[in-house]
mmCIF file of the N, C-alpha and C atoms, coordinates in Angstrom:
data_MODEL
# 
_entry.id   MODEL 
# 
loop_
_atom_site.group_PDB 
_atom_site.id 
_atom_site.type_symbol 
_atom_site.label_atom_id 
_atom_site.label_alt_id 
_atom_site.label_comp_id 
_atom_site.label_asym_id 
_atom_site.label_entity_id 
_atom_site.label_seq_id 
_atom_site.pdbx_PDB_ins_code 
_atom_site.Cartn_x 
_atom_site.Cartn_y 
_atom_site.Cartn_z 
_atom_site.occupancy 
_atom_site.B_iso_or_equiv 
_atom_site.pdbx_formal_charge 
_atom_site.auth_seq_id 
_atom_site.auth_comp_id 
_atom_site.auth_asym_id 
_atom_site.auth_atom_id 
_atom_site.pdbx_PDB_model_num 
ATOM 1   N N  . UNK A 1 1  ? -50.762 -18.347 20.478 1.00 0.00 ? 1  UNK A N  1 
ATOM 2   C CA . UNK A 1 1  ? -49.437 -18.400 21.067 1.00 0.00 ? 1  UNK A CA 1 
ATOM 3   C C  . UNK A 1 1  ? -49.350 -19.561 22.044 1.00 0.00 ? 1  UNK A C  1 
ATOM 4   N N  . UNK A 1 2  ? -48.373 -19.739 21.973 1.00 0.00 ? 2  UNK A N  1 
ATOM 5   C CA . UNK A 1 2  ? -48.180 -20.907 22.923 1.00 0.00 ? 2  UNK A CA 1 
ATOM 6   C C  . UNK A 1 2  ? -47.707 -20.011 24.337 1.00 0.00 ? 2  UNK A C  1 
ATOM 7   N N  . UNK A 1 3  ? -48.641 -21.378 25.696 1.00 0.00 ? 3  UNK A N  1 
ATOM 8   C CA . UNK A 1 3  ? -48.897 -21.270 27.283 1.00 0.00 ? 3  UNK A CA 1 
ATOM 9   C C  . UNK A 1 3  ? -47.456 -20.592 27.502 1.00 0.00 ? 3  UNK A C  1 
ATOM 10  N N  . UNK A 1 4  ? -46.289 -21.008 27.460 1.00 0.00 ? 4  UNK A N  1 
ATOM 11  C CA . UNK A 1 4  ? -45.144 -21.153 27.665 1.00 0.00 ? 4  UNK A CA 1 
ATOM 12  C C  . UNK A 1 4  ? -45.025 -19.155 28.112 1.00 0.00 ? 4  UNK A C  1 
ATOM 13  N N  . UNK A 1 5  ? -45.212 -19.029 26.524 1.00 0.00 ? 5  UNK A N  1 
ATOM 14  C CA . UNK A 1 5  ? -44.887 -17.414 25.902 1.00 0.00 ? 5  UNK A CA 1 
ATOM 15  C C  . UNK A 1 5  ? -45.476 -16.285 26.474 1.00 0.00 ? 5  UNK A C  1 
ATOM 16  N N  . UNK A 1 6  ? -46.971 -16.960 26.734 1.00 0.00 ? 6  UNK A N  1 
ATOM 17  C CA . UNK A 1 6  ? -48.004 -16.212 27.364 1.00 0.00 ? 6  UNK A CA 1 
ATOM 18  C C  . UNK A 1 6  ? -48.278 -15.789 28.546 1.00 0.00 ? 6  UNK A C  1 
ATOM 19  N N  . UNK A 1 7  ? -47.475 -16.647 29.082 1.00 0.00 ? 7  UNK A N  1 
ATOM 20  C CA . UNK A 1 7  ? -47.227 -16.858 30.805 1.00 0.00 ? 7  UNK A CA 1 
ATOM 21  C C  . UNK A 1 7  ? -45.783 -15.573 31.189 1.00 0.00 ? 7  UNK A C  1 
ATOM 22  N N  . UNK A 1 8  ? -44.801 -16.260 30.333 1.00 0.00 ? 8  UNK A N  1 
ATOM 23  C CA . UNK A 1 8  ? -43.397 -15.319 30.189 1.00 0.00 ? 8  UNK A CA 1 
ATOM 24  C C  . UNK A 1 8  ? -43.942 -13.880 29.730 1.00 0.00 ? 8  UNK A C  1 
ATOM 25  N N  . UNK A 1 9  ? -45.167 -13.642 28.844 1.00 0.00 ? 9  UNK A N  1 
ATOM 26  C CA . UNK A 1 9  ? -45.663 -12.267 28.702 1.00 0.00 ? 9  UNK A CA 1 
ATOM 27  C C  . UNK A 1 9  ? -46.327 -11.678 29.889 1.00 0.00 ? 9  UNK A C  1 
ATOM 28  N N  . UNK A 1 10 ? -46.760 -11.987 30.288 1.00 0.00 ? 10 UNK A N  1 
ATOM 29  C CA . UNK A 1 10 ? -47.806 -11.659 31.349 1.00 0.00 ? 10 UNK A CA 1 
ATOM 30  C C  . UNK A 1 10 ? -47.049 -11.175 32.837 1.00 0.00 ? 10 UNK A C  1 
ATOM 31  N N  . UNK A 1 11 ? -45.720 -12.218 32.774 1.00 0.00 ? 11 UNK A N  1 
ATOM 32  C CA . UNK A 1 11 ? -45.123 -11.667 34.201 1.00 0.00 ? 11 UNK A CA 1 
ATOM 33  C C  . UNK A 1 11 ? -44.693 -10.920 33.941 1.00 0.00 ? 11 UNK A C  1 
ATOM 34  N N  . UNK A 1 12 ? -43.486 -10.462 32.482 1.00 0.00 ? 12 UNK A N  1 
ATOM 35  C CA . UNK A 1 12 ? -43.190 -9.351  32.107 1.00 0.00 ? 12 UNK A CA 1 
ATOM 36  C C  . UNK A 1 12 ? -44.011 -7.842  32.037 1.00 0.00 ? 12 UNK A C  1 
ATOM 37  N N  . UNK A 1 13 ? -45.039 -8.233  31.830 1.00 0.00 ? 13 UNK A N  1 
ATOM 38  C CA . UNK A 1 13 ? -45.780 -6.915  31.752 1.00 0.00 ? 13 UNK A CA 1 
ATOM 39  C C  . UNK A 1 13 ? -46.354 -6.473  33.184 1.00 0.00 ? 13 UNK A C  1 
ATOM 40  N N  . UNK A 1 14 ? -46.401 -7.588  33.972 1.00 0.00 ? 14 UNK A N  1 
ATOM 41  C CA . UNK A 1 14 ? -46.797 -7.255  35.208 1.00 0.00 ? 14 UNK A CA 1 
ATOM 42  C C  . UNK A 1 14 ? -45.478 -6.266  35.928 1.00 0.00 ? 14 UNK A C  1 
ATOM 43  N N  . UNK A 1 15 ? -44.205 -6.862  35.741 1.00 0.00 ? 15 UNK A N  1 
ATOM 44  C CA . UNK A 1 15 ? -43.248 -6.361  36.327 1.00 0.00 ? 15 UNK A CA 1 
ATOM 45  C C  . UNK A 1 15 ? -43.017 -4.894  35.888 1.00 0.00 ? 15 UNK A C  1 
ATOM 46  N N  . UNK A 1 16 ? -43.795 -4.538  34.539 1.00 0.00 ? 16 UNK A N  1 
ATOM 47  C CA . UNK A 1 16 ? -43.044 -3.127  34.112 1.00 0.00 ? 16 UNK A CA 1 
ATOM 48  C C  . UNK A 1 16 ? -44.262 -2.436  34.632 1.00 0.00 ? 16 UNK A C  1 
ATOM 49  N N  . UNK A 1 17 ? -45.843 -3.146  34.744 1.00 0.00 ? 17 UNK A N  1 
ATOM 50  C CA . UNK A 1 17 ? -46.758 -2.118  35.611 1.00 0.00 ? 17 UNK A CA 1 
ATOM 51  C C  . UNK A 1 17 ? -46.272 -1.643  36.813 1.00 0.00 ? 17 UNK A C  1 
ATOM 52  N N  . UNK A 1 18 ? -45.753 -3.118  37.684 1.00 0.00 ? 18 UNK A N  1 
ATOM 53  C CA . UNK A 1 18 ? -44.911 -2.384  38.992 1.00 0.00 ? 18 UNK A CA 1 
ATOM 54  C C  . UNK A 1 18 ? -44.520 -1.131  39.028 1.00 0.00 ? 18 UNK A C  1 
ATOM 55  N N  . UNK A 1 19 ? -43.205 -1.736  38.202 1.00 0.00 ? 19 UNK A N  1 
ATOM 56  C CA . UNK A 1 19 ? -42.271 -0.508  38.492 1.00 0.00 ? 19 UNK A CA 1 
ATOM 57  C C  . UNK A 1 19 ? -42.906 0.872   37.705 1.00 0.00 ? 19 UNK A C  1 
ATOM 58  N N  . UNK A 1 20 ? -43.473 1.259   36.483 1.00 0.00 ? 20 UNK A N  1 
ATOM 59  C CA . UNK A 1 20 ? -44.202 2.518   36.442 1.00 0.00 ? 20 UNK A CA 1 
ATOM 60  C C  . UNK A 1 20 ? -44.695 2.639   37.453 1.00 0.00 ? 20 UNK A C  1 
ATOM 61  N N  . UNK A 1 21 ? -45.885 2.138   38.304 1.00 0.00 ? 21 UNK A N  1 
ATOM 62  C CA . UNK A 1 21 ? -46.279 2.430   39.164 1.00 0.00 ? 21 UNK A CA 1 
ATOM 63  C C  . UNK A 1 21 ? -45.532 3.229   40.676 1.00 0.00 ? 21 UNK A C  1 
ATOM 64  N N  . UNK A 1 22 ? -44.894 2.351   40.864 1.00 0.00 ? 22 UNK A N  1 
ATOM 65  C CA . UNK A 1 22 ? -43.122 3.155   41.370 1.00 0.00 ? 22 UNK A CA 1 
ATOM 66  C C  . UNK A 1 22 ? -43.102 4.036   40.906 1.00 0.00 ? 22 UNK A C  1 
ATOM 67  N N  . UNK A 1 23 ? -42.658 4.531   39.829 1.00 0.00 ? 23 UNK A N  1 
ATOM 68  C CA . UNK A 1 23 ? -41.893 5.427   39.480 1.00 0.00 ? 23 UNK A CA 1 
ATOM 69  C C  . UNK A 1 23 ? -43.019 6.795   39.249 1.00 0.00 ? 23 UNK A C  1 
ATOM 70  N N  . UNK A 1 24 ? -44.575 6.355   39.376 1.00 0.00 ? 24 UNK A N  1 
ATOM 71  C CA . UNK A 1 24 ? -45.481 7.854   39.375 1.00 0.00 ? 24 UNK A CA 1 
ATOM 72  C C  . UNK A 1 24 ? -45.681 8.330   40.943 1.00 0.00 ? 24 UNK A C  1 
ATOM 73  N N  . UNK A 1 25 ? -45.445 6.534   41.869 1.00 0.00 ? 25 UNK A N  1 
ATOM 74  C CA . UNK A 1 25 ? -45.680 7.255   43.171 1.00 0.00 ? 25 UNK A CA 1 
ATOM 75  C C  . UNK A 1 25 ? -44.325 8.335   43.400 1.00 0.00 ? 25 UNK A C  1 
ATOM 76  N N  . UNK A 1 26 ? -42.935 8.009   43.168 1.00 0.00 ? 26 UNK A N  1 
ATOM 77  C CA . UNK A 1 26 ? -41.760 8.543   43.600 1.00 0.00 ? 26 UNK A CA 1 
ATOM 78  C C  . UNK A 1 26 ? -42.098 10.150  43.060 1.00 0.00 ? 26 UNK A C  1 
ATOM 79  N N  . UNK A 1 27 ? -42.587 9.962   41.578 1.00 0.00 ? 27 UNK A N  1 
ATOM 80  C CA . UNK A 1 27 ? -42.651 11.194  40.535 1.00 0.00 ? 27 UNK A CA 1 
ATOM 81  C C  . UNK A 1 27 ? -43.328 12.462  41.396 1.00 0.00 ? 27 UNK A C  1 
ATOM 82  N N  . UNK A 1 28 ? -44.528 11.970  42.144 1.00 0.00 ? 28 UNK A N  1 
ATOM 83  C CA . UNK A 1 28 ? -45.658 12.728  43.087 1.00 0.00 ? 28 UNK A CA 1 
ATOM 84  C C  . UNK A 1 28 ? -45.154 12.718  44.875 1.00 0.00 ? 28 UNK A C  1 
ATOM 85  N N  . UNK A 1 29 ? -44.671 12.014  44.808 1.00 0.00 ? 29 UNK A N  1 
ATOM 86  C CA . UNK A 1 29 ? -44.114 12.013  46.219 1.00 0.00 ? 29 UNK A CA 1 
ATOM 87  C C  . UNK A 1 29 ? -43.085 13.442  46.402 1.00 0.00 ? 29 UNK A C  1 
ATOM 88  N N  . UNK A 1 30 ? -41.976 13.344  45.313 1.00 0.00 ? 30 UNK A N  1 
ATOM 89  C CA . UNK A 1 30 ? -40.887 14.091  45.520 1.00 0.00 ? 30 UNK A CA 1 
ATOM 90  C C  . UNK A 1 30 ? -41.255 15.746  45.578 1.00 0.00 ? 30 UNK A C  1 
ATOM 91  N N  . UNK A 1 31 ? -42.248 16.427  44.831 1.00 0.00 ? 31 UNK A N  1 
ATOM 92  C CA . UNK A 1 31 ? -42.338 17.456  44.905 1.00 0.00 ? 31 UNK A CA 1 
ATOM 93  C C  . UNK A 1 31 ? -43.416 17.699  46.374 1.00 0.00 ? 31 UNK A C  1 
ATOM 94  N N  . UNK A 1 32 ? -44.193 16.829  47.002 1.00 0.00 ? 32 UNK A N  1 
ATOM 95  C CA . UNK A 1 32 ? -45.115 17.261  47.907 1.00 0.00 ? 32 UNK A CA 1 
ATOM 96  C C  . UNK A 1 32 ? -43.948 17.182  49.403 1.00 0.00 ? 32 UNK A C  1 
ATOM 97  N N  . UNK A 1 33 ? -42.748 16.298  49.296 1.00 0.00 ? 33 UNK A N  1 
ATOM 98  C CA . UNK A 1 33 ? -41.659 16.206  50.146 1.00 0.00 ? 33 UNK A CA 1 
ATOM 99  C C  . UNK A 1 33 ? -41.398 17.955  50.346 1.00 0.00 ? 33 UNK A C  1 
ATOM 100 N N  . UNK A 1 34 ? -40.699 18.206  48.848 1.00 0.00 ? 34 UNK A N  1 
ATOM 101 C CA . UNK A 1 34 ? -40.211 19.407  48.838 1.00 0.00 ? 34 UNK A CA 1 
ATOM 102 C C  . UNK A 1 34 ? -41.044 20.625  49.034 1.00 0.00 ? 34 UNK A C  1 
ATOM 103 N N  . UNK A 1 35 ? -42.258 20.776  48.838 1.00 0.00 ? 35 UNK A N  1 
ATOM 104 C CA . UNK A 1 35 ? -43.441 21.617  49.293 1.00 0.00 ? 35 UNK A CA 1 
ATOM 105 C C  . UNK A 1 35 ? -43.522 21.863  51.170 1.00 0.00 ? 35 UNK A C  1 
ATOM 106 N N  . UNK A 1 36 ? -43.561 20.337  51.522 1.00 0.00 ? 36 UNK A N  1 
ATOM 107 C CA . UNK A 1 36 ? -43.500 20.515  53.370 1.00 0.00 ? 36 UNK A CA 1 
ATOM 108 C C  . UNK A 1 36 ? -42.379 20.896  53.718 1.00 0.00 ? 36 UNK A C  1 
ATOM 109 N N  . UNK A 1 37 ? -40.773 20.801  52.675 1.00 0.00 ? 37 UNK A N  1 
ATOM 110 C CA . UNK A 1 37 ? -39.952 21.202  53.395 1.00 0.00 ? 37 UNK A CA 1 
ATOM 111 C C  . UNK A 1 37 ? -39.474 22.928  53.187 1.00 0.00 ? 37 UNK A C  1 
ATOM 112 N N  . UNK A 1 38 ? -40.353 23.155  52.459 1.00 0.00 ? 38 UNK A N  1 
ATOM 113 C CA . UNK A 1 38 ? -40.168 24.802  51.879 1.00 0.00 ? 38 UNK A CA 1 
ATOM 114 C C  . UNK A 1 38 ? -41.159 25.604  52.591 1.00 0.00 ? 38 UNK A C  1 
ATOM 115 N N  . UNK A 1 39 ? -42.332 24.832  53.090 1.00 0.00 ? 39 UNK A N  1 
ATOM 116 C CA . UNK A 1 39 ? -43.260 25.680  54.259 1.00 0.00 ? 39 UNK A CA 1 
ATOM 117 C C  . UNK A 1 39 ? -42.200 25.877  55.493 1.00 0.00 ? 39 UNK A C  1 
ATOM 118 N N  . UNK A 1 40 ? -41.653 24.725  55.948 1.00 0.00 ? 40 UNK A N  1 
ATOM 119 C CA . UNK A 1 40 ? -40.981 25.044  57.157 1.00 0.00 ? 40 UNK A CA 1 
ATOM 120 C C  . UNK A 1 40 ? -39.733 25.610  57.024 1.00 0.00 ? 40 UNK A C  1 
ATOM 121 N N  . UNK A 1 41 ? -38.865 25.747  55.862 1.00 0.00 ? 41 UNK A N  1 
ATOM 122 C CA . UNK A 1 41 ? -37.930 27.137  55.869 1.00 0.00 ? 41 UNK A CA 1 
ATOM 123 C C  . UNK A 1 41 ? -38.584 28.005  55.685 1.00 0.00 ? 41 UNK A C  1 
ATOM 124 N N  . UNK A 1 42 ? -39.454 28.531  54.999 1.00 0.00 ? 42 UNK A N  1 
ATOM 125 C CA . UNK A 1 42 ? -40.500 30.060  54.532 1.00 0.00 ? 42 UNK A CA 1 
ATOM 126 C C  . UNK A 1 42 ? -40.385 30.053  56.355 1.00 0.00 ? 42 UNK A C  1 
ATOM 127 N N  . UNK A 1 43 ? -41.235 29.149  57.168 1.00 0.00 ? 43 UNK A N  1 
ATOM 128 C CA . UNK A 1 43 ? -41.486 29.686  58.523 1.00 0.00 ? 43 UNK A CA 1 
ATOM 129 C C  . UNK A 1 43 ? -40.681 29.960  59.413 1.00 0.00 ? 43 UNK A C  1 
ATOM 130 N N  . UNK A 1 44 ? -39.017 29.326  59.566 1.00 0.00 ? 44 UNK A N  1 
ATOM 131 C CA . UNK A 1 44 ? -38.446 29.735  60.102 1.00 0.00 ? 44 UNK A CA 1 
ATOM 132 C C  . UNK A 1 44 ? -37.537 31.118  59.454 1.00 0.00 ? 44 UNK A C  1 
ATOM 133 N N  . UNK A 1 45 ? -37.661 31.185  58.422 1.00 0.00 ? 45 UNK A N  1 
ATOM 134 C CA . UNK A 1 45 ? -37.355 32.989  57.379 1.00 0.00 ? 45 UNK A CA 1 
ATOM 135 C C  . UNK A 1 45 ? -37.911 34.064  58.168 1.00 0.00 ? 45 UNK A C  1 
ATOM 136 N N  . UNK A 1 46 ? -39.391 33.547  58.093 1.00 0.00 ? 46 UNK A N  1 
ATOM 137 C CA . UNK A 1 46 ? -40.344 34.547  58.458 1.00 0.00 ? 46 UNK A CA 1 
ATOM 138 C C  . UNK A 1 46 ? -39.907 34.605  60.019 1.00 0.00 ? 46 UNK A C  1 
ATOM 139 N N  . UNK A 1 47 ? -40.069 33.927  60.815 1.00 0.00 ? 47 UNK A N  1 
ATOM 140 C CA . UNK A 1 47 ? -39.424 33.826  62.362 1.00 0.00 ? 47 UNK A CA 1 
ATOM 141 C C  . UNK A 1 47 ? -38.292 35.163  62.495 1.00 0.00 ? 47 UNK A C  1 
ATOM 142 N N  . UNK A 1 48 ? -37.581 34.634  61.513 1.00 0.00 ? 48 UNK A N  1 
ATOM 143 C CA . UNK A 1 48 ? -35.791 35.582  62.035 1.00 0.00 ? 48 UNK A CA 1 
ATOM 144 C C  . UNK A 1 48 ? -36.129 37.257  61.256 1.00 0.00 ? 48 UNK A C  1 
ATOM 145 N N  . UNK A 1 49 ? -37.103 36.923  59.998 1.00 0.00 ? 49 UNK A N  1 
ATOM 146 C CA . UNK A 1 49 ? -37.014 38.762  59.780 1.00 0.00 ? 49 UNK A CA 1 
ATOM 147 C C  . UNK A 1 49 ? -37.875 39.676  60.378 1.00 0.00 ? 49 UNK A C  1 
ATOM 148 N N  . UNK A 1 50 ? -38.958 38.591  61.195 1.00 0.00 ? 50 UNK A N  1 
ATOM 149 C CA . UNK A 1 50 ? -39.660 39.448  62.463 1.00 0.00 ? 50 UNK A CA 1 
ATOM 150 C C  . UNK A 1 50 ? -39.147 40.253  63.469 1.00 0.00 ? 50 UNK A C  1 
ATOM 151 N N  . UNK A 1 51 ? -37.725 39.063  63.654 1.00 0.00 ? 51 UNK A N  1 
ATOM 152 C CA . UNK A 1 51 ? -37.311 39.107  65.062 1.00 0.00 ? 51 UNK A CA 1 
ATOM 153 C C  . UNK A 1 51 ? -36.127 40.331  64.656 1.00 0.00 ? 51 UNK A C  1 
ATOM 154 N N  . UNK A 1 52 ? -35.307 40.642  63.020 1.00 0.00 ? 52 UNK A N  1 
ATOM 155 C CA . UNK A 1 52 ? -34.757 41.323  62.730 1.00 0.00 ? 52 UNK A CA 1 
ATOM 156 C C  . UNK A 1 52 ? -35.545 42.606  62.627 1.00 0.00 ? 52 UNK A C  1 
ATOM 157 N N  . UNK A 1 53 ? -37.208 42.737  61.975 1.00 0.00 ? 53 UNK A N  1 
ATOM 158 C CA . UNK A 1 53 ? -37.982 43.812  62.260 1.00 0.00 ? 53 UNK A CA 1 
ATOM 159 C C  . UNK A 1 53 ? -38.050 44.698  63.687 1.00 0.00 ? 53 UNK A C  1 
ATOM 160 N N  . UNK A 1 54 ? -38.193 43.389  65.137 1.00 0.00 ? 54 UNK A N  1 
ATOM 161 C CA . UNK A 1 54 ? -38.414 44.188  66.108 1.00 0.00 ? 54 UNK A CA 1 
ATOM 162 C C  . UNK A 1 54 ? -37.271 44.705  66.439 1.00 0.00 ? 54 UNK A C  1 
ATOM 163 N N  . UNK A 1 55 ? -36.145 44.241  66.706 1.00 0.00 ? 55 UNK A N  1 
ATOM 164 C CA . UNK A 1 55 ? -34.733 44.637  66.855 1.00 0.00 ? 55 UNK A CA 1 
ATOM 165 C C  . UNK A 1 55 ? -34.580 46.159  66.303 1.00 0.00 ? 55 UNK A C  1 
ATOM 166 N N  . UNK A 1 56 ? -34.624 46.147  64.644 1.00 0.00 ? 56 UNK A N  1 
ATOM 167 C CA . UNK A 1 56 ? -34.916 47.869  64.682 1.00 0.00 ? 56 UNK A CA 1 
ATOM 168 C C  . UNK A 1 56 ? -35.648 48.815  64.665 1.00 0.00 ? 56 UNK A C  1 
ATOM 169 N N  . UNK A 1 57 ? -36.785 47.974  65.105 1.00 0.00 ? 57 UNK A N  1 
ATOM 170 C CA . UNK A 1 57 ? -37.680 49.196  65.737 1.00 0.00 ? 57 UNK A CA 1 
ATOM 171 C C  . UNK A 1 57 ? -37.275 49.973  67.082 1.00 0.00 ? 57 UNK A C  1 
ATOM 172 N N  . UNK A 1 58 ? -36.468 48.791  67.715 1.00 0.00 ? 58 UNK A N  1 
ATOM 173 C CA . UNK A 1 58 ? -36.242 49.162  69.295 1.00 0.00 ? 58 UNK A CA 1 
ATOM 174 C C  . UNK A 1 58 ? -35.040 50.011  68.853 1.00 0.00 ? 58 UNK A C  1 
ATOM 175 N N  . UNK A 1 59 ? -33.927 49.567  67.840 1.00 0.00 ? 59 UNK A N  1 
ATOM 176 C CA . UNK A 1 59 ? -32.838 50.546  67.549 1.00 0.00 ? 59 UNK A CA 1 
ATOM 177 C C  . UNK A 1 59 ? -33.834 52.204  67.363 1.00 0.00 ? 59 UNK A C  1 
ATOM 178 N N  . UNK A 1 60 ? -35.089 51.981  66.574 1.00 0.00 ? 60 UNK A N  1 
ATOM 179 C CA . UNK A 1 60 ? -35.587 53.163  66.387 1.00 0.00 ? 60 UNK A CA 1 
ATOM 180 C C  . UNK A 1 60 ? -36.122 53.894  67.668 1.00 0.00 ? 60 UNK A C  1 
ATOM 181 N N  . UNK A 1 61 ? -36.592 53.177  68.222 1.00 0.00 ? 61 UNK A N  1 
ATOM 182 C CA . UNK A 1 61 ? -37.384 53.973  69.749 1.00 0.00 ? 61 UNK A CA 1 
ATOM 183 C C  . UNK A 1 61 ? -36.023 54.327  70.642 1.00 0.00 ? 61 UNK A C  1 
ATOM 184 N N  . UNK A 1 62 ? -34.843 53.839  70.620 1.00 0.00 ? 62 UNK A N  1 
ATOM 185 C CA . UNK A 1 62 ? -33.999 54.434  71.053 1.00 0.00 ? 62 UNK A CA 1 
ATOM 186 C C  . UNK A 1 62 ? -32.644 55.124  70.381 1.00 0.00 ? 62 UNK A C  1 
ATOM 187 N N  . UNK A 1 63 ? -32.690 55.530  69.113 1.00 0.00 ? 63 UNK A N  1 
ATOM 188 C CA . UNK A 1 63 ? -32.210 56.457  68.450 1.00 0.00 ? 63 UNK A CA 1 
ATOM 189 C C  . UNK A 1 63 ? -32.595 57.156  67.732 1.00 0.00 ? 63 UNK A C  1 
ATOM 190 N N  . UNK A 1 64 ? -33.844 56.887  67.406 1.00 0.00 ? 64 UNK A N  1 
ATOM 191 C CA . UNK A 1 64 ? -34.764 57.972  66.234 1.00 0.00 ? 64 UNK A CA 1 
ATOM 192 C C  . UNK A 1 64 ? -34.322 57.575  64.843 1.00 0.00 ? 64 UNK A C  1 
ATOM 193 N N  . UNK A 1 65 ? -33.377 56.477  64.255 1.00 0.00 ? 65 UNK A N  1 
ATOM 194 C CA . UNK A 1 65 ? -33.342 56.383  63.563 1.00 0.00 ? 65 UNK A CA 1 
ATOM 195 C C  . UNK A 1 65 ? -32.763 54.657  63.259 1.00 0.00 ? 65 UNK A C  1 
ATOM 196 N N  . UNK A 1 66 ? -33.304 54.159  61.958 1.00 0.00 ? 66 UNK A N  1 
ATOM 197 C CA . UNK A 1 66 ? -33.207 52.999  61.931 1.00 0.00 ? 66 UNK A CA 1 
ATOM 198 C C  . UNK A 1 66 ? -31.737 52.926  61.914 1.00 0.00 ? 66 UNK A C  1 
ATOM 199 N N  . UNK A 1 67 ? -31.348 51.268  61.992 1.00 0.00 ? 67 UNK A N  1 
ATOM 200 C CA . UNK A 1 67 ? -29.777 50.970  61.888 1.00 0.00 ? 67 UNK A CA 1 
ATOM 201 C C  . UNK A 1 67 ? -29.833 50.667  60.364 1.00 0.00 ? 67 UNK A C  1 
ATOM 202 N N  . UNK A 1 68 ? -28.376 51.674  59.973 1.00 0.00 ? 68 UNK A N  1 
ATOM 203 C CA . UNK A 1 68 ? -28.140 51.368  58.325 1.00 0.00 ? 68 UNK A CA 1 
ATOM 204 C C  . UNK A 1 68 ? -27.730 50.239  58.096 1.00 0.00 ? 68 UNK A C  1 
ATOM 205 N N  . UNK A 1 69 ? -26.841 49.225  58.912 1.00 0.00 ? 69 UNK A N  1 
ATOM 206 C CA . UNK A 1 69 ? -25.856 48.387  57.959 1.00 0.00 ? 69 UNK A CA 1 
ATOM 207 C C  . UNK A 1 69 ? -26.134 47.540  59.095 1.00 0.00 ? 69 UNK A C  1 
ATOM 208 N N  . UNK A 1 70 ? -25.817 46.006  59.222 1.00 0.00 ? 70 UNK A N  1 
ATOM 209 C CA . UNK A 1 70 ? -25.648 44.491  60.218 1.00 0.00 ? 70 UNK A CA 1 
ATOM 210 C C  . UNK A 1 70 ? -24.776 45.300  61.235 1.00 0.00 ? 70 UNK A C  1 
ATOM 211 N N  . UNK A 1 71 ? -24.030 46.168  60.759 1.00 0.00 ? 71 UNK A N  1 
ATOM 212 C CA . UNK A 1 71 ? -22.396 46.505  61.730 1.00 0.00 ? 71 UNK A CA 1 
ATOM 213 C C  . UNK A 1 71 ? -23.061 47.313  63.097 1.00 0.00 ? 71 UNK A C  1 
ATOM 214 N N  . UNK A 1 72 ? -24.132 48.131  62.445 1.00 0.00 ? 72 UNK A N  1 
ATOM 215 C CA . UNK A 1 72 ? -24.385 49.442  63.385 1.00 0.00 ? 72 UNK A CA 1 
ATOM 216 C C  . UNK A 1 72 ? -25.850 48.618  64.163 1.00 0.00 ? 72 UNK A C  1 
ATOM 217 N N  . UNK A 1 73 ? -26.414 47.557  63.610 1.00 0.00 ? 73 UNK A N  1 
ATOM 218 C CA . UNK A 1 73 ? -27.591 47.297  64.788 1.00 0.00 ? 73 UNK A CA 1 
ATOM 219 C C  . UNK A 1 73 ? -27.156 45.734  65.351 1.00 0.00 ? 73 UNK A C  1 
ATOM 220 N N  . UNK A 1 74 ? -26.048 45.408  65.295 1.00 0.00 ? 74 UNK A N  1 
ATOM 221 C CA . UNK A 1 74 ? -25.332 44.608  65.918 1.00 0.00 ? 74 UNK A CA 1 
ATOM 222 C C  . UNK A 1 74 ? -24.600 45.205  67.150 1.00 0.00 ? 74 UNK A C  1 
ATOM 223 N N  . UNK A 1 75 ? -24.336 46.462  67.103 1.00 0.00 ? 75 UNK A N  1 
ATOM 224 C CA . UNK A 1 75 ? -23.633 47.651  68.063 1.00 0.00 ? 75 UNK A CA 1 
ATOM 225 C C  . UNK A 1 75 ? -24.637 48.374  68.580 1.00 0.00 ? 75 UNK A C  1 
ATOM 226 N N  . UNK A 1 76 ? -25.718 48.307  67.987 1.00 0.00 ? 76 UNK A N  1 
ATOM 227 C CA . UNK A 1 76 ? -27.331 48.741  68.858 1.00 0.00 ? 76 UNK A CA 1 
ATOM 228 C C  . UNK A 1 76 ? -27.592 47.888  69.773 1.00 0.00 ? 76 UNK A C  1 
ATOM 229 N N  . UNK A 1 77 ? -27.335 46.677  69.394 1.00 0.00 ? 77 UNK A N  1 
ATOM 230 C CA . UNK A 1 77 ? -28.102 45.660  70.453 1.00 0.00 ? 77 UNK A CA 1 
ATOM 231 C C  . UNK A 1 77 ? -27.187 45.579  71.390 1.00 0.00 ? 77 UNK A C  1 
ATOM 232 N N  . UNK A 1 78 ? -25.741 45.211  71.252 1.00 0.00 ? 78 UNK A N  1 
ATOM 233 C CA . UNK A 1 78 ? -25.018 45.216  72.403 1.00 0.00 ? 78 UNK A CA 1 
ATOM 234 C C  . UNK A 1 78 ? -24.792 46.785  73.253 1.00 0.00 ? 78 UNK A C  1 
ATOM 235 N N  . UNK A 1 79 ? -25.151 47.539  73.374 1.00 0.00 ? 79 UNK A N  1 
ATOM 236 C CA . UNK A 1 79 ? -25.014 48.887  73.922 1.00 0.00 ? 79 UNK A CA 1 
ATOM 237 C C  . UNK A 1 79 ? -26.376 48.803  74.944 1.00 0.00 ? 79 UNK A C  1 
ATOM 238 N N  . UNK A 1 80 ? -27.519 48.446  74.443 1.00 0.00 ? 80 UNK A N  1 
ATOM 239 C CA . UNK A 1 80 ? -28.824 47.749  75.338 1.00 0.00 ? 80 UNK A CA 1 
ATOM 240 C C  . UNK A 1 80 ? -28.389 46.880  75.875 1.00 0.00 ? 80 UNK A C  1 
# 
C-alpha cells in the first residue's frame, strides 16, 4: 500500500481505539456512579424508618398500642 493510505489508516484506527476506549470507561463508570448513589439513599431510607421505628415505639410505651395509620402517630407525636 502506498505511505499516503497507511498513514490515513493508522490515524483512523487510532481515533476509533480512542473513542472505544471512552466509551468502556463511560460504560463502567456509569453503573459504579449509580451504586455510590444508591448506598447513600439506602442510608438515608434506613435513617428515617429508624427514626419512624422509634417514634412508635414511644407511641407504644405511651398507649399500649402501636399507631395504625400516618394520621394517628402524627397526632401521637404532637400530643407529647
Amino acid at each position: 500500500m502506498n505511505k499516503s493510505i497507511t498513514r490515513i489508516l493508522m490515524l483512523v484506527f487510532a481515533i476509533v481505539a480512542v473513542y472505544l476506549a471512552y466509551q468502556t470507561f463511560v460504560g463502567i463508570k456509569g453503573p459504579v456512579e449509580f451504586d455510590e448513589a444508591k448506598k447513600i439513599r439506602y442510608t438515608e431510607v434506613e435513617k428515617k424508618l429508624d427514626a419512624i421505628r422509634n417514634v412508635q415505639f414511644a407511641v407504644r410505651e405511651a398507649t399500649g398500642k402501636y399507631a395504625s395509620s400516618w394520621d394517628s402517630l402524627a397526632l401521637a407525636i404532637e400530643k407529647d
